[in-house]
C-alpha positions in Angstrom: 115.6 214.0 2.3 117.7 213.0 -0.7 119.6 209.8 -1.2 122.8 209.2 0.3 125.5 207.3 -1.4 128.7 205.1 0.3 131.8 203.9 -1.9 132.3 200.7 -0.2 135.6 199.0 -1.7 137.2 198.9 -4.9 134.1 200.9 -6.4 131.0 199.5 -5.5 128.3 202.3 -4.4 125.6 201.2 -1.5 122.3 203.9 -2.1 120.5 204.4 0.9 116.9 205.2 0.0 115.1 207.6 1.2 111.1 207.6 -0.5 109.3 210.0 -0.9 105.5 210.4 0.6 104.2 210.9 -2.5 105.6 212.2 -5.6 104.4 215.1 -7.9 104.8 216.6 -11.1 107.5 218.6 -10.0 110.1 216.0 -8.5 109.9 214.5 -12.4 110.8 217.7 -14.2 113.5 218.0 -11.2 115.2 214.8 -12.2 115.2 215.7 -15.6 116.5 219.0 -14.9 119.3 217.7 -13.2 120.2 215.1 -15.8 120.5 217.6 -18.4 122.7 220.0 -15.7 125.0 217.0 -15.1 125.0 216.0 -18.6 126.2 219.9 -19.6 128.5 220.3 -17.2 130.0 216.9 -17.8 130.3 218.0 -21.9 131.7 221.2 -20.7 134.0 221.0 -18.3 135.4 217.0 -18.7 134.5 216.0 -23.0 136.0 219.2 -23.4 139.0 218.9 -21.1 142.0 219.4 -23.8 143.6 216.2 -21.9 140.3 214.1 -22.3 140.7 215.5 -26.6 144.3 214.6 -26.9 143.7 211.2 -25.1 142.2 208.4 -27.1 141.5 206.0 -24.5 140.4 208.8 -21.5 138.1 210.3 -25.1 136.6 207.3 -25.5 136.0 206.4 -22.4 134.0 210.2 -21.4 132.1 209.5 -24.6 130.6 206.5 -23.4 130.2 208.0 -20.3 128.3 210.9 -22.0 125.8 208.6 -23.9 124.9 207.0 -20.9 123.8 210.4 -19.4 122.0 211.0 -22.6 119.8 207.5 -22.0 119.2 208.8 -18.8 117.9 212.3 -20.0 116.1 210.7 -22.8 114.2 208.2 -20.2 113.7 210.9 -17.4 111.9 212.5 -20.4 109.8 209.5 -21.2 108.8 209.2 -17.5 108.0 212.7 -17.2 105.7 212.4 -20.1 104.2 209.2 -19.0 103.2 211.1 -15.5 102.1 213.9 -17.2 99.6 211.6 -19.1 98.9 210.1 -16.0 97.9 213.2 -14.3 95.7 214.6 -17.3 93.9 211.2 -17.7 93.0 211.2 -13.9 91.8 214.8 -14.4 89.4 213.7 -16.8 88.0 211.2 -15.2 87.2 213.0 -12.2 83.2 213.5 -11.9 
């Protein structure tokens, strides 16, 4: 079950979690498979809206907006690693 998210009011977002039983190698490639989706997409289709180019304020705004995504691809990648390390350390400890 994933997440579901409420705008309550003037912009504030109220995440309902849902967990997971347990969580494998899989669901961390997923999240960073999805970063990088939304991160293309969002370079594609909004940073490369002609509006967003001819507008200062809107370009600088998607710009920070887009290096944001990228901290988020560039840590998904960090805890993906991390698990992965994880994984093969506990496979080499096993009798």
């Amino acid at each position: 079950m994933k997440p579901s998210i409420k705008l309550q009011g003037k912009g504030k977002r109220v995440v309902r979690r849902v967990g997971y039983s347990s969580l494998d190698s899989y669901h961390y490639h997923e999240v960073l498979d999805r970063a990088f989706v939304a991160l293309d997409h969002w370079n594609e289709y909004i940073t490369q809206h002609p509006v967003v180019i001819k507008h200062c304020k809107l370009r600088l705004a998607c710009e920070c907006a887009e290096d944001a995504m990228m901290r988020v691809y560039q840590i998904a990648a960090t805890v993906e690693d991390e698990n992965l390390a994880e994984v093969q350390n506990a496979q080499v400890k096993r009798p």
